[in-house]
C-alpha positions as CSV (number, residue, x, y, z in Angstrom):
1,X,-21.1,4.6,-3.6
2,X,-19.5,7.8,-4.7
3,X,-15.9,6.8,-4.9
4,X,-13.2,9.5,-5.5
5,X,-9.7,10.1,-6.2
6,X,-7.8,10.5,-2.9
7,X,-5.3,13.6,-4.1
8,X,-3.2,12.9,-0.6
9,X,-2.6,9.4,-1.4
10,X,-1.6,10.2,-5.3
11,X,0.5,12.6,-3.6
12,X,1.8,10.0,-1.7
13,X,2.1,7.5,-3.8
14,X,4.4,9.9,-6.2
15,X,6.4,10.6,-3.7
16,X,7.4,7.2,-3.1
17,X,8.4,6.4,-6.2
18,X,10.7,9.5,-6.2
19,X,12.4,8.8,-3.0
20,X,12.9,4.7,-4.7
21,X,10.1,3.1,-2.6
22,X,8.8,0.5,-4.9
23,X,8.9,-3.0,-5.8
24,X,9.0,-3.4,-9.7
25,X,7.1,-6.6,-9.5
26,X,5.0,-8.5,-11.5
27,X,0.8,-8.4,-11.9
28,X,0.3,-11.5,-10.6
29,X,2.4,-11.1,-7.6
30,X,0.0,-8.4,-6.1
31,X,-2.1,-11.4,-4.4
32,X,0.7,-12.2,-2.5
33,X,2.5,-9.1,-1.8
34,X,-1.1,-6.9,-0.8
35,X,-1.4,-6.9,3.4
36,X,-4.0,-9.0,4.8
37,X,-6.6,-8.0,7.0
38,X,-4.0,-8.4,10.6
39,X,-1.5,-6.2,8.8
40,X,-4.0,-3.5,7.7
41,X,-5.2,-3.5,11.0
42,X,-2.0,-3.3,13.2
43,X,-1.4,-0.7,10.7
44,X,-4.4,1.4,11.3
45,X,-3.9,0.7,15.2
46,X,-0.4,1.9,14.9
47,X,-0.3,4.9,12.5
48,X,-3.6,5.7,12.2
49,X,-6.8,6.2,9.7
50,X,-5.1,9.0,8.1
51,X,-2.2,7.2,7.1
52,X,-4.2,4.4,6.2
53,X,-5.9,6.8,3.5
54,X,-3.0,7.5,2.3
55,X,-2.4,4.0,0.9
56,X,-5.9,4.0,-1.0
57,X,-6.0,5.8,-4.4
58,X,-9.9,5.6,-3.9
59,X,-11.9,7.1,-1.4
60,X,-15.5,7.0,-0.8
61,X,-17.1,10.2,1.1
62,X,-20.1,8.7,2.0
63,X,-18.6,6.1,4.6
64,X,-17.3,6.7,7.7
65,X,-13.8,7.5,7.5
66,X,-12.7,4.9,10.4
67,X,-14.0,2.2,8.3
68,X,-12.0,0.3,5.8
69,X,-14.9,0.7,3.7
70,X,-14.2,4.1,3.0
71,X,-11.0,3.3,1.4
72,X,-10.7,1.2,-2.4
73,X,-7.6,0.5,-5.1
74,X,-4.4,0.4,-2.6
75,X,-1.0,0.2,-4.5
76,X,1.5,-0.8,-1.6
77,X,2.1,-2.8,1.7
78,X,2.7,0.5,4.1
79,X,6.3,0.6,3.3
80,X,6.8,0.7,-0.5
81,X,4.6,0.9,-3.8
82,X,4.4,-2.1,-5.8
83,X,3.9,-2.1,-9.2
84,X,1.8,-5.6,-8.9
85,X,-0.5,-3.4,-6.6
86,X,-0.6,-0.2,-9.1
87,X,-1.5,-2.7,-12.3
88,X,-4.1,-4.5,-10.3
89,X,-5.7,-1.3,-8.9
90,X,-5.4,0.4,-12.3
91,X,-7.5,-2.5,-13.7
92,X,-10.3,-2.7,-11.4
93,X,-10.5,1.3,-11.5
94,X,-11.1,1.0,-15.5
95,X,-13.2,-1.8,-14.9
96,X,-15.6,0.0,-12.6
97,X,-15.6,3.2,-15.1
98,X,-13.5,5.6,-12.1
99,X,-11.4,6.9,-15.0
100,X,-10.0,9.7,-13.2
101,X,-8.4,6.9,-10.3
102,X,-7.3,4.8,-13.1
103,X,-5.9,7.5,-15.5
104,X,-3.5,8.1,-11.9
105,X,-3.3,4.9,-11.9
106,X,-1.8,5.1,-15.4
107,X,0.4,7.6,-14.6
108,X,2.0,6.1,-11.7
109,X,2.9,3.1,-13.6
110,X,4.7,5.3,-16.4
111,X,6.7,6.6,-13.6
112,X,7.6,3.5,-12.3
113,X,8.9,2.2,-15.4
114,X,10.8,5.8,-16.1
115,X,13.7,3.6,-14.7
């Protein structure tokens, strides 16, 4: 598994937050706030794989691309960032040595909390 940083969905990502999208929640809310399986899936019916991507700060080249395996470390629910999802992904990233997804990770948090 050769998982990379997905540059569209950083760009995403940090474009959200400029525009205000994001829920300056708590860690522990993540659990709770992530979308389940249904949701991803009407999601992915509805906007597309693309745009599924988008939501994923990891991406993983050597899976098919219409396959939710391909994707790893999302940070929102299709609408807005949260920062529960950011902390959580930022976590697992540095726990699985993908430095270069959590340093983003990182980075995205310090712009959160720029407000």
């Amino acid at each position: 598994m050769a998982i990379e940083l997905n540059q569209p969905a950083l760009r995403h990502a940090r474009a959200l937050i400029r525009e205000g999208k994001v829920v300056k929640d708590e860690r522990d809310d993540w659990s709770e706030a992530a979308p389940t399986a249904d949701e991803e899936n009407a999601f992915i019916e509805r906007e597309g794989w693309t745009e599924f991507s988008h939501w994923h700060l990891g991406i993983d080249r050597s899976e098919n691309r219409e396959t939710k395996q391909a994707y790893s470390f999302p940070f929102g629910d299709f609408r807005k960032v949260h920062r529960s999802g950011v902390i959580s992904a930022e976590s697992r990233a540095g726990q699985y040595d993908h430095t270069e997804i959590r340093d983003a990770l990182k980075k995205l948090l310090e712009l959160i909390d720029e407000d």
